[in-house]
VOPAGU-2260 file (C-alpha; in pm, 1 decimal, decimal comma):
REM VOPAGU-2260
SITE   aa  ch    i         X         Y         Z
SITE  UNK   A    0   -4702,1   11547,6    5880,3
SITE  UNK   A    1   -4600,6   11189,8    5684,9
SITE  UNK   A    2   -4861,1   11051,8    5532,7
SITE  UNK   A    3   -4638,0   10726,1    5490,1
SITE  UNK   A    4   -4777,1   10416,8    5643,5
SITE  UNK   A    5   -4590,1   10156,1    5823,6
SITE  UNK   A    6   -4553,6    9823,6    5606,5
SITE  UNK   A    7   -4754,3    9610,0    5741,2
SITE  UNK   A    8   -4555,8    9222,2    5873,5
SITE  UNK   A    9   -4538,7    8941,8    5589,5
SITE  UNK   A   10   -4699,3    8616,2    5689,0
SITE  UNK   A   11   -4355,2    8394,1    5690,6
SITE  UNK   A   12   -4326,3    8163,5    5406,0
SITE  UNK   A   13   -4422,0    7820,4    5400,6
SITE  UNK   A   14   -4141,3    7585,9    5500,5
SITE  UNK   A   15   -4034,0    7347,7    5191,8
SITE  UNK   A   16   -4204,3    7000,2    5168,6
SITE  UNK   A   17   -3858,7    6828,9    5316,9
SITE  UNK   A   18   -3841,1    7071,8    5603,1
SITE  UNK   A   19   -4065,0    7054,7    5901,6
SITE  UNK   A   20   -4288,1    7346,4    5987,7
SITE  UNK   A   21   -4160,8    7560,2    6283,9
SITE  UNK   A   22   -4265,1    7399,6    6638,4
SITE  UNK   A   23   -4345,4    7054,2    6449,1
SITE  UNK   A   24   -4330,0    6758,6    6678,8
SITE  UNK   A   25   -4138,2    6561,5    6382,1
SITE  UNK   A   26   -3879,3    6755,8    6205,2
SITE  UNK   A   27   -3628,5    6619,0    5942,7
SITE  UNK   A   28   -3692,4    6466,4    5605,7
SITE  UNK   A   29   -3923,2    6336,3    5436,3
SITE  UNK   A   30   -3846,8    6079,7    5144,7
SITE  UNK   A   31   -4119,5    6126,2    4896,5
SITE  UNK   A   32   -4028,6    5714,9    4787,3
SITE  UNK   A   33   -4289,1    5538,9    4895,4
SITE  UNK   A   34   -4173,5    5330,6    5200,7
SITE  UNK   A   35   -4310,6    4973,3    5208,6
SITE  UNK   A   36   -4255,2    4654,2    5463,4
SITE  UNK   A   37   -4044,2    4377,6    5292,7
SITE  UNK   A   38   -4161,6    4067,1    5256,4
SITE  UNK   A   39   -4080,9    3664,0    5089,5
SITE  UNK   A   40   -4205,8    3820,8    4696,7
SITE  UNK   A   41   -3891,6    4060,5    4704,5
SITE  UNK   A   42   -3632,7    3819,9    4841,6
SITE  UNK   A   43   -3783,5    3603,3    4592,2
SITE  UNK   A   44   -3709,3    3864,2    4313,0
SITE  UNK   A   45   -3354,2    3921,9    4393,4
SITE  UNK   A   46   -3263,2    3618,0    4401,6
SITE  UNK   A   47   -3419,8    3541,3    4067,9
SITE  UNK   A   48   -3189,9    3874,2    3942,0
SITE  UNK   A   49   -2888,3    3695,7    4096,0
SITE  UNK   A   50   -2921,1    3324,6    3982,0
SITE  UNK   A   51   -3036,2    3415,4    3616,6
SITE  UNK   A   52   -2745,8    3730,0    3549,8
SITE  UNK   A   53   -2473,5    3468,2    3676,1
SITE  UNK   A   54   -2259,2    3302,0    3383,9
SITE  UNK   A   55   -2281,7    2967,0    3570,0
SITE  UNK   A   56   -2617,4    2896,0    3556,8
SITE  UNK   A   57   -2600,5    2931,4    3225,1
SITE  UNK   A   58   -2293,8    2674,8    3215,3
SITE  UNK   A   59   -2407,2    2438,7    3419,9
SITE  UNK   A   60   -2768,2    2444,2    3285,9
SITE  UNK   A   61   -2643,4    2427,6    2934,9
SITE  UNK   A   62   -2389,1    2124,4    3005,3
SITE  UNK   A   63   -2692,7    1914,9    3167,0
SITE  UNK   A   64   -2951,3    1950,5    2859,2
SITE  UNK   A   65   -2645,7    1858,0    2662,3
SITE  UNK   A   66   -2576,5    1548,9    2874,5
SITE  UNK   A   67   -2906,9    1424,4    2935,4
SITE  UNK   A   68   -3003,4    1469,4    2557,8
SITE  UNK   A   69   -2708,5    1354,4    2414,9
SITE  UNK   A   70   -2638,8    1047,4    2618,7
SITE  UNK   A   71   -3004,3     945,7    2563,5
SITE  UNK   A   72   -3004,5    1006,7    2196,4
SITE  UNK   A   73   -2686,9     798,4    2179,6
SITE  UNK   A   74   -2866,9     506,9    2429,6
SITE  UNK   A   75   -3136,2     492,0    2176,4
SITE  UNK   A   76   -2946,0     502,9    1881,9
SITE  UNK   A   77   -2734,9     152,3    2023,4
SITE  UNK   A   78   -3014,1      -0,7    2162,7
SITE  UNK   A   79   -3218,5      72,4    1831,9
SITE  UNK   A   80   -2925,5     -97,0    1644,4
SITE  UNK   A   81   -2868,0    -390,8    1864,1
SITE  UNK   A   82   -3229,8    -468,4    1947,8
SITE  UNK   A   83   -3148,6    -564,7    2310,7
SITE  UNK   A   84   -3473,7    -363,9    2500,3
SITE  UNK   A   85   -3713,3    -671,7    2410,8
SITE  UNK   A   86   -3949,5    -687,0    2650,2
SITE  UNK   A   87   -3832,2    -328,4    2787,0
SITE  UNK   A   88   -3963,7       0,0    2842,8
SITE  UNK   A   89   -3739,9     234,7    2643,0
SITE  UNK   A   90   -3756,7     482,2    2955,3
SITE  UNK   A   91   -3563,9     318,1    3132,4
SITE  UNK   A   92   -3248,7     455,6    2909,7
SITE  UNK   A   93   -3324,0     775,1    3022,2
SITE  UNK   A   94   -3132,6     702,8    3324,2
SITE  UNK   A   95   -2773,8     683,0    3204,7
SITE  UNK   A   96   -2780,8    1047,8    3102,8
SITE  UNK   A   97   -2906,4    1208,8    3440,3
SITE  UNK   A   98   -2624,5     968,6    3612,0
SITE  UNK   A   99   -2399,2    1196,4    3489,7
SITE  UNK   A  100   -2587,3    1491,9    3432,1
SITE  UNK   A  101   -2693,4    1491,9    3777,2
SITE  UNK   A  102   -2343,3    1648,9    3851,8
SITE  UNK   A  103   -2437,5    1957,7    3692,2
SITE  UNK   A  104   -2736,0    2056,4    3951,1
SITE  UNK   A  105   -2546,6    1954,7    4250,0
SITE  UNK   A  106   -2298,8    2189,0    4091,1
SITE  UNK   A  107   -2546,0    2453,8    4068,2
SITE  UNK   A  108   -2675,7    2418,9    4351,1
SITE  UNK   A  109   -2347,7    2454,6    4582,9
SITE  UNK   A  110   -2223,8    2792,9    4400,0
SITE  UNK   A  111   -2609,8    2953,0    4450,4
SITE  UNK   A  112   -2487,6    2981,4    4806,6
SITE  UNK   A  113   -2131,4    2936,8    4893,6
SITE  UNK   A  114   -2016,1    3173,0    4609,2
SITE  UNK   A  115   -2152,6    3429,0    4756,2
SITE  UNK   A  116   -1948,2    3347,2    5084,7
SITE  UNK   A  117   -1649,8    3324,2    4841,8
SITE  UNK   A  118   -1719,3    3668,3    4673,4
SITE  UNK   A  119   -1845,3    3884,5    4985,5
SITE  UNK   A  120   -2130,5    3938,6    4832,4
SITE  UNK   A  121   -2285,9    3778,1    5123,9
SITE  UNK   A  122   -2278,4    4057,0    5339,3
SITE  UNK   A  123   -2468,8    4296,9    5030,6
SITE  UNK   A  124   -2732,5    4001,5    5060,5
SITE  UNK   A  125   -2806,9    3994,2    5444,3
SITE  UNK   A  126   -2785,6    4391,2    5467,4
SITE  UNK   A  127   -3074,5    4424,3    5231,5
SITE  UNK   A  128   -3261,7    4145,4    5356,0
SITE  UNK   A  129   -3139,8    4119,2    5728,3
SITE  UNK   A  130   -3387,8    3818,2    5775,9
SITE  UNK   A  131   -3176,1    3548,6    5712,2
SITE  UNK   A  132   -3432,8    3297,7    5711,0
SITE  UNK   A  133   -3599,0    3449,8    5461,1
SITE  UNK   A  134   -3309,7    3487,2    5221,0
SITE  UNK   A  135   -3237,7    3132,7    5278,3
SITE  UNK   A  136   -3630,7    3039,0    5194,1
SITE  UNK   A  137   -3583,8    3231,3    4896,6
SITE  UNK   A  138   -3281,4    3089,7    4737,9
SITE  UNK   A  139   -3453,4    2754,0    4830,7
SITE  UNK   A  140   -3724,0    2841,0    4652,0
SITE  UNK   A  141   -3609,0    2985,7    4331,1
SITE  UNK   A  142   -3359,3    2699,6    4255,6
SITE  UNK   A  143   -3568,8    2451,4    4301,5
SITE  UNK   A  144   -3832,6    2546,0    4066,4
SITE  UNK   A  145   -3567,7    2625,1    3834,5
SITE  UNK   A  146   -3398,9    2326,2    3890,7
SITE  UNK   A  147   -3726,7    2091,1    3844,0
SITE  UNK   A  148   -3870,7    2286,8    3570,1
SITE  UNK   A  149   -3529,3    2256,5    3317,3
SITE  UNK   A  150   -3517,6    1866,0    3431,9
SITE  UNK   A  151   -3923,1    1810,9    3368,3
SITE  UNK   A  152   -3836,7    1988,1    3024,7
SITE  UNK   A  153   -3569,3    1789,8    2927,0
SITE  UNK   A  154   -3625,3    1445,5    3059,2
SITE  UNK   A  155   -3945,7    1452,9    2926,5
SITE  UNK   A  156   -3817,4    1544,3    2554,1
SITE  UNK   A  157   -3563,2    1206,1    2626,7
SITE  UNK   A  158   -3847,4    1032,8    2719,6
SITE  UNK   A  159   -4076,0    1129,9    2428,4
SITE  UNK   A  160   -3752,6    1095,7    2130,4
SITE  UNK   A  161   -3660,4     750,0    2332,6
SITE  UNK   A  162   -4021,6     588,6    2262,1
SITE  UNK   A  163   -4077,1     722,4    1921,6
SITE  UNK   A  164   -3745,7     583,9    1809,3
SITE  UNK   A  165   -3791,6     230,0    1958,5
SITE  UNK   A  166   -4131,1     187,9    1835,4
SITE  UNK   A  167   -4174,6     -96,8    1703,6
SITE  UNK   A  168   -3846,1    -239,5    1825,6
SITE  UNK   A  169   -4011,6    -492,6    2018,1
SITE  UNK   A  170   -3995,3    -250,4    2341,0
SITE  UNK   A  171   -4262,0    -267,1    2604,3
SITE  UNK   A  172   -4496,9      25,1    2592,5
SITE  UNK   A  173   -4489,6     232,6    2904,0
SITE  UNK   A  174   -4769,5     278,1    3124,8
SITE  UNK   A  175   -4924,4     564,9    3276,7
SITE  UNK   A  176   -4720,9     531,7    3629,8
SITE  UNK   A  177   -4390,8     438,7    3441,9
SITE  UNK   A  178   -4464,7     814,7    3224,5
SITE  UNK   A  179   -4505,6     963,8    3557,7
SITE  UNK   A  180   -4211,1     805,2    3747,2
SITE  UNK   A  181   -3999,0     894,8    3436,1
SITE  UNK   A  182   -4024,8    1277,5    3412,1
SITE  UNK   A  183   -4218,1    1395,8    3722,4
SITE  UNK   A  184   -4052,4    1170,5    3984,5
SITE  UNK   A  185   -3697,3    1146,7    3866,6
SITE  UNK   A  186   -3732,5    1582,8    3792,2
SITE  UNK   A  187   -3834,9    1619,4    4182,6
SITE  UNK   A  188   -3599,3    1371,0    4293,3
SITE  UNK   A  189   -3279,2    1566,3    4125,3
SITE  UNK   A  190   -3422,1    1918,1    4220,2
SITE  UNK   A  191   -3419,0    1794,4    4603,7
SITE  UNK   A  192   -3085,1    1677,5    4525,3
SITE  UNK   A  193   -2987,0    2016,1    4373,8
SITE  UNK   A  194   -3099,5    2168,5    4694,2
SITE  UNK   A  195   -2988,6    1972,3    4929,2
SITE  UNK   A  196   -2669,2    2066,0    4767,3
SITE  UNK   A  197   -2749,6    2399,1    4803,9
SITE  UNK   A  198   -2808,5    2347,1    5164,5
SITE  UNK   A  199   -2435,4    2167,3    5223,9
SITE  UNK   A  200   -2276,4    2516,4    5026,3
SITE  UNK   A  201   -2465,1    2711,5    5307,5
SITE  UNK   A  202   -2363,8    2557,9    5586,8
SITE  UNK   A  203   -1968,1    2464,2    5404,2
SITE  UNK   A  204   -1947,3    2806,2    5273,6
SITE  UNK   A  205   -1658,7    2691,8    5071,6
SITE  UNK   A  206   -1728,2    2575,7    4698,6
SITE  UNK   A  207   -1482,6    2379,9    4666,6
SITE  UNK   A  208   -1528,2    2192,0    4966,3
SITE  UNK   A  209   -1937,1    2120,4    4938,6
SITE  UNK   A  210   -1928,0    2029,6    4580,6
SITE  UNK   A  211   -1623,1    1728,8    4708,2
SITE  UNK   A  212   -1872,1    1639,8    4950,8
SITE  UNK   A  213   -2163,3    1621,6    4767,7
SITE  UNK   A  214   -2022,8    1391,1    4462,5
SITE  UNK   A  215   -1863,7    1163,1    4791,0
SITE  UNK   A  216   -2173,5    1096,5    4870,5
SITE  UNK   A  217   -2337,7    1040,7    4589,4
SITE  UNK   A  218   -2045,3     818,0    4458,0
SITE  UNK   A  219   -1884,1     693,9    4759,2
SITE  UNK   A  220   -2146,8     435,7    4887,3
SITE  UNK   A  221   -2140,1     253,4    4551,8
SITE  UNK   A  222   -1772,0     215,6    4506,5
SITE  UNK   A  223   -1693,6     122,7    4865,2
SITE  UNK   A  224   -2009,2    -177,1    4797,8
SITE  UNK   A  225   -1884,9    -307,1    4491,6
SITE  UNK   A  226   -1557,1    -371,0    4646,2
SITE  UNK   A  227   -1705,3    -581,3    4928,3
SITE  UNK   A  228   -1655,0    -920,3    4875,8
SITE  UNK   A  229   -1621,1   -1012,6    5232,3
SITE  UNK   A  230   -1932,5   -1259,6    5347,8
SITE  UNK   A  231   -1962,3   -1123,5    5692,1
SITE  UNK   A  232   -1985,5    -769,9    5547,8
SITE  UNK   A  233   -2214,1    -851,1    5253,3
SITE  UNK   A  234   -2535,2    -670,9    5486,1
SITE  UNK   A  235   -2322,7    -391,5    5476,1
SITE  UNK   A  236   -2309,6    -415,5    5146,8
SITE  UNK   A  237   -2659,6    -430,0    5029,1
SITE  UNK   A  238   -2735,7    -113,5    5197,1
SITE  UNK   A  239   -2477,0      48,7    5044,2
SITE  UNK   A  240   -2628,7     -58,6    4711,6
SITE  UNK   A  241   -3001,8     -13,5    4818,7
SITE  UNK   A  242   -2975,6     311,9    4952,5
SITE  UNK   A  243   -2656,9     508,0    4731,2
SITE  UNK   A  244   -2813,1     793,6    4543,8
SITE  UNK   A  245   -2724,1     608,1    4131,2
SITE  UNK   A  246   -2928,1     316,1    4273,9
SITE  UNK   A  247   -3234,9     524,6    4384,6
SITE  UNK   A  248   -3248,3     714,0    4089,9
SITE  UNK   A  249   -3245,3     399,2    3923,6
SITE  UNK   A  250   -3593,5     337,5    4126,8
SITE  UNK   A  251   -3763,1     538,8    3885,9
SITE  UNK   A  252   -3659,2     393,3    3615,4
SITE  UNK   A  253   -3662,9      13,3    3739,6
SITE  UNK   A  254   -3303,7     -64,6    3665,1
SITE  UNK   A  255   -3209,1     -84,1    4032,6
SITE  UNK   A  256   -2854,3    -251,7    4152,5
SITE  UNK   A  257   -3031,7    -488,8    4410,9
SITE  UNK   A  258   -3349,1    -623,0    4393,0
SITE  UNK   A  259   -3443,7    -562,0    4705,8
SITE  UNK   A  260   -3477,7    -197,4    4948,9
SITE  UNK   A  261   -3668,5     111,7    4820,6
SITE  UNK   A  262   -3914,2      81,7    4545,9
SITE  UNK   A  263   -4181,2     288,1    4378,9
SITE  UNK   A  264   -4186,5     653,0    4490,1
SITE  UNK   A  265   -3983,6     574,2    4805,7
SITE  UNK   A  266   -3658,8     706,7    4709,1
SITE  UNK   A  267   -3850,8    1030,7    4686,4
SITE  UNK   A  268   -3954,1    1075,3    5040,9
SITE  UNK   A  269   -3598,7     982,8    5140,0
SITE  UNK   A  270   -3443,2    1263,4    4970,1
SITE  UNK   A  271   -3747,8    1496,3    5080,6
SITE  UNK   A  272   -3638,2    1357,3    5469,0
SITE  UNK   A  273   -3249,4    1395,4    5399,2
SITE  UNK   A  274   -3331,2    1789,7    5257,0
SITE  UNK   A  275   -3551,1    1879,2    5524,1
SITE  UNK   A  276   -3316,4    1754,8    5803,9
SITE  UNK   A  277   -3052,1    1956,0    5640,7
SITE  UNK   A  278   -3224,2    2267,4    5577,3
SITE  UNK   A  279   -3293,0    2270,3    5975,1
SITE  UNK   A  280   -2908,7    2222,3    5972,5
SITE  UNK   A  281   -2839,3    2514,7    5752,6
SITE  UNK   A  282   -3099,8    2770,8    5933,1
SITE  UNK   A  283   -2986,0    2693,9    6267,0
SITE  UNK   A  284   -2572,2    2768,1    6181,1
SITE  UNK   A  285   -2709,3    3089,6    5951,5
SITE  UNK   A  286   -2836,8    3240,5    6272,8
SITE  UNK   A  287   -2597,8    3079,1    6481,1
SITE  UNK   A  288   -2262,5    3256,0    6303,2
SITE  UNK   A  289   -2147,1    3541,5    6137,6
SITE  UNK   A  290   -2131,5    3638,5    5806,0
């Protein structure tokens, strides 16, 4: 007779950690990455990524210190010579260098949006963050502070190197609200007028085309006034001239073209009116068309 017992049955092994146990309600895989609900702070990131890793921010940003620093230094340096700001605050030259340099964030602000139309990348954008609102907040949001925080920077440094070099000269000392209206004013004003650049590239989609329109209409209402000369068209005219963008910025810095139409902060809460108007603009065609 065998003495030989039977083996006895093996408990079955455990099923891996990816595999579902036998007669599990949810079988499949299990990603051992953490998964976590997306929110504004990661739109906010990548669009950080893509605006500082792009060669023309870097352009555009570096062209605007040099125009706003330059053409003040240079301002100074004539007006210094010539002795023609009696009377004057010496602030008020820090205007002629954000006329121009102004070009530079409307620039910026047009490719942060419709280069990515031009590219494709676009579509890479909206399938990782399918809420296009929120990738529209988010570009909003990152190039304005950028935007504001290079123009506080550098119009204050103007400001600063303007008065210290026309000390003395016979120049008005600048008060308080003139300081403030100088670099904190005129650096919100261009930032809104970076974004609503922005804003036009978004709903254009074309570079090209939104950067034409945005220096039209910054330029366009001035040129078109000076040339009236007509008396039944001279109401026209002062609007034109009280309410084109060179002669608002010029608010800040009390060298206006009229004497007359928005003073103080006012040309602030325009702009703040104009972007918000065309932000609704822009989110209403981003969810209204394809991308």
């Amino acid at each position: 007779m065998s003495t030989h017992q039977p083996p006895m049955p093996q408990a079955p092994a455990a099923a891996p950690e990816w595999q579902a146990a036998p007669g599990g309600n949810h079988p499949g895989y299990s990603s051992p990455i953490p998964v976590v609900r997306t929110h504004l702070g990661h739109a906010l990131a990548s669009e950080w990524t893509k605006i500082k890793s792009v060669r023309s921010t870097m352009w555009t940003l570096g062209v605007f210190v040099l125009l706003v620093v330059g053409i003040g230094l240079l301002a100074g340096v004539a007006v210094r010579g010539s002795g023609d700001l009696s009377g004057q605050s010496p602030l008020t030259l820090g205007f002629f260098g954000l006329l121009i340099g102004m070009m530079c964030v409307i620039t910026l602000g047009v490719l942060t949006t419709a280069s990515e139309y031009g590219t494709g990348m676009i579509r890479t954008t909206m399938t990782a963050c399918p809420s296009r609102g929120r990738v529209l907040a988010a570009k909003s949001i990152v190039f304005f502070v950028l935007a504001f925080a290079v123009t506080l920077a550098v119009v204050s440094f103007v400001a600063m190197l303007q008065a210290s070099m026309l000390d003395g000269q016979g120049a008005k000392s600048p008060s308080t609200g003139e300081w403030l209206k100088a670099t904190l004013g005129i650096s919100l004003y261009i930032a809104l007028l970076g974004l609503l650049s922005l804003l036009v590239g978004s709903m254009i989609r074309h570079s090209a085309g939104a950067i034409t329109i945005m220096i039209g209409t910054v330029l366009a209402p001035l040129v078109i006034a000076l040339f009236m000369n007509a008396s039944s068209l001279e109401k026209v005219q002062t609007a034109l001239l009280e309410y084109s963008i060179p002669s608002q910025m010029g608010v800040f810095y009390d060298n206006t073209l009229s004497h007359s139409g928005p003073s103080g902060w006012d040309p602030l809460w325009i702009m703040l009116g104009v972007t918000a108007a065309a932000y609704a603009g822009a989110y209403a065609l981003l969810h209204s068309r394809d991308v």
